[in-house]
C-alpha positions as a printed Julia matrix, in Angstrom:
149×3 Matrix{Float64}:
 103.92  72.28   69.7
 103.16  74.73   72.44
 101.54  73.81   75.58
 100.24  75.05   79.26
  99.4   73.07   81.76
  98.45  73.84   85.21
  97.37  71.74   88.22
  95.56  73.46   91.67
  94.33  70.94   94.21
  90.75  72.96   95.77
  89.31  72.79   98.69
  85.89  72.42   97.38
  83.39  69.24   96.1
  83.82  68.9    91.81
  79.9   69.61   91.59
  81.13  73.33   93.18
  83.9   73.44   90.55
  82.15  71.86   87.85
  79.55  74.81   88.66
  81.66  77.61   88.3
  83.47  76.27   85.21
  79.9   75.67   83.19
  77.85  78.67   84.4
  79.21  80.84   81.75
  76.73  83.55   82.51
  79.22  84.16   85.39
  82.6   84.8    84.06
  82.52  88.39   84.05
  82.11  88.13   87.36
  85.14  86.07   88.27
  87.22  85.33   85.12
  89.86  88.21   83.73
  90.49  85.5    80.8
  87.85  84.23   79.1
  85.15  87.66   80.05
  82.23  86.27   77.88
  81.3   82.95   76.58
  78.15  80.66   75.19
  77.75  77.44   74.62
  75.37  74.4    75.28
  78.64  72.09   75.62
  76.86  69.76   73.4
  79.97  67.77   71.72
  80.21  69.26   67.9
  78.45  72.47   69.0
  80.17  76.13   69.23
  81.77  77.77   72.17
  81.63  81.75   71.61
  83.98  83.36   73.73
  85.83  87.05   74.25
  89.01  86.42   75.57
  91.38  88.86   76.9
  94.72  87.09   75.31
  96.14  91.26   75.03
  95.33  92.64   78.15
  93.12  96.08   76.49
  91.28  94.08   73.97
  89.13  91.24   74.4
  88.9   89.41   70.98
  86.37  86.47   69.64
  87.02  83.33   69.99
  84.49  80.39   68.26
  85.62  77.04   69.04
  84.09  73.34   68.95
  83.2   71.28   71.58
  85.37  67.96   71.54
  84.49  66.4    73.91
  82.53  66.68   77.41
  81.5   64.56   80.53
  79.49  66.61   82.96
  81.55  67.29   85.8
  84.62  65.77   84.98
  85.94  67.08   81.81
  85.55  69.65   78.77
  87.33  69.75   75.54
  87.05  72.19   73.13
  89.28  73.77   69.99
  89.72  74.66   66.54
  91.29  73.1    63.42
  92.62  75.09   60.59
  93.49  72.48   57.5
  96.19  71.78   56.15
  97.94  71.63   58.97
  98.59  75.21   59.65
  97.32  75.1    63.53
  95.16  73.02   65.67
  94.21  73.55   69.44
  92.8   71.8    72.1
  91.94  73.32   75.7
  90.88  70.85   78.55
  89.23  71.53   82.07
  89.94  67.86   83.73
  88.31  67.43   87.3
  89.23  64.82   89.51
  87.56  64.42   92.91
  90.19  63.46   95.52
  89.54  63.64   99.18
  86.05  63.89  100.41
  84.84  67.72   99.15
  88.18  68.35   97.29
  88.81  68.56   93.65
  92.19  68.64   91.61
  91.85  70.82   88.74
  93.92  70.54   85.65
  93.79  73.09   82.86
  95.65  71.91   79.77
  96.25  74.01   76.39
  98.14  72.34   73.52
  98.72  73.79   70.01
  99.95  71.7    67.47
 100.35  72.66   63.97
 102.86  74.31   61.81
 102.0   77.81   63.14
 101.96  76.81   66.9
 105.78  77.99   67.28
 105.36  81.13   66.23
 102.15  81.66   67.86
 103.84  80.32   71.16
 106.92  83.01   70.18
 104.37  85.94   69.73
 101.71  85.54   72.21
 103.01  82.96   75.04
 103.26  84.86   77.68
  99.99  86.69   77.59
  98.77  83.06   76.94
 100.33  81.32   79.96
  98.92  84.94   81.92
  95.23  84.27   80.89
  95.08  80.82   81.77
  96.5   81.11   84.94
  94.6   83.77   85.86
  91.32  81.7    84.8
  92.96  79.0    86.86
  92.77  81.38   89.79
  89.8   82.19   89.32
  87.99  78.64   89.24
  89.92  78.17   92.4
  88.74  81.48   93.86
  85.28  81.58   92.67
  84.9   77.74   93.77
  85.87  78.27   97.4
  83.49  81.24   97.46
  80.37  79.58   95.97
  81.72  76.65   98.62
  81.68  79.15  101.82
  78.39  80.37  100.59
  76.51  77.06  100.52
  77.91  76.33  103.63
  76.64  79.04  105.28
């Protein structure tokens, strides 16, 4: 098993991060990770994304949608039989004081290949998806300043 998880308490409502994380039009904008995706979120349906896991060359990436309750949590992933690999990536919100959000991002991979893939491409894993991480946070207290305006 390899996993990444990371936590970021923002100062912002979970509607405002919610926002950010499901107006995939927007990434380019804000995300160095993940810089295109599609989906409708609809549980079963794809998620089409380009993702940046080696810095000079984003790659395709088509995933399912698990699992997803507006505004509070996403699941998506893949499955390749017999065991070989399986992910799962989770955006968990969680509303804590009034107009503040904790954020969780969680990646898992379980499978017999999920070593090695942690070996070879960890770090520029754990890279991207704390730089998406950063950028929920940043693009959420942005979008939070400007309806406050």
């Amino acid at each position: 098993m390899f996993q990444i998880i990371l936590k970021e308490d923002i100062e912002a409502p979970r509607e405002i991060v919610w926002d950010v994380i499901s107006r995939t039009s927007e990434y380019p904008q804000w995300n160095k990770f993940v810089v295109s995706c599609q989906s409708t979120f609809q549980v079963g349906s794809p998620i089409v994304m380009f993702v940046k896991v080696l810095p000079f060359m984003p790659m395709r990436q088509k995933e399912t949608i698990l699992q997803h309750t507006p505004g509070e949590f996403l699941e998506y992933g893949i499955n390749i039989p017999l065991g070989l690999l399986s992910s799962s990536r989770q955006h968990i919100l969680k509303a804590t004081d009034p107009g503040k959000t904790t954020y969780e991002s969680v990646f898992v991979l379980n499978g017999l290949l999920s070593s090695l893939v942690g070996v070879l491409l960890g770090s520029q894993l754990r890279r991207g998806f704390s730089d998406m991480t950063q950028g929920i946070v940043s693009r959420s207290l942005e979008k939070y300043a400007e309806k406050n305006r």
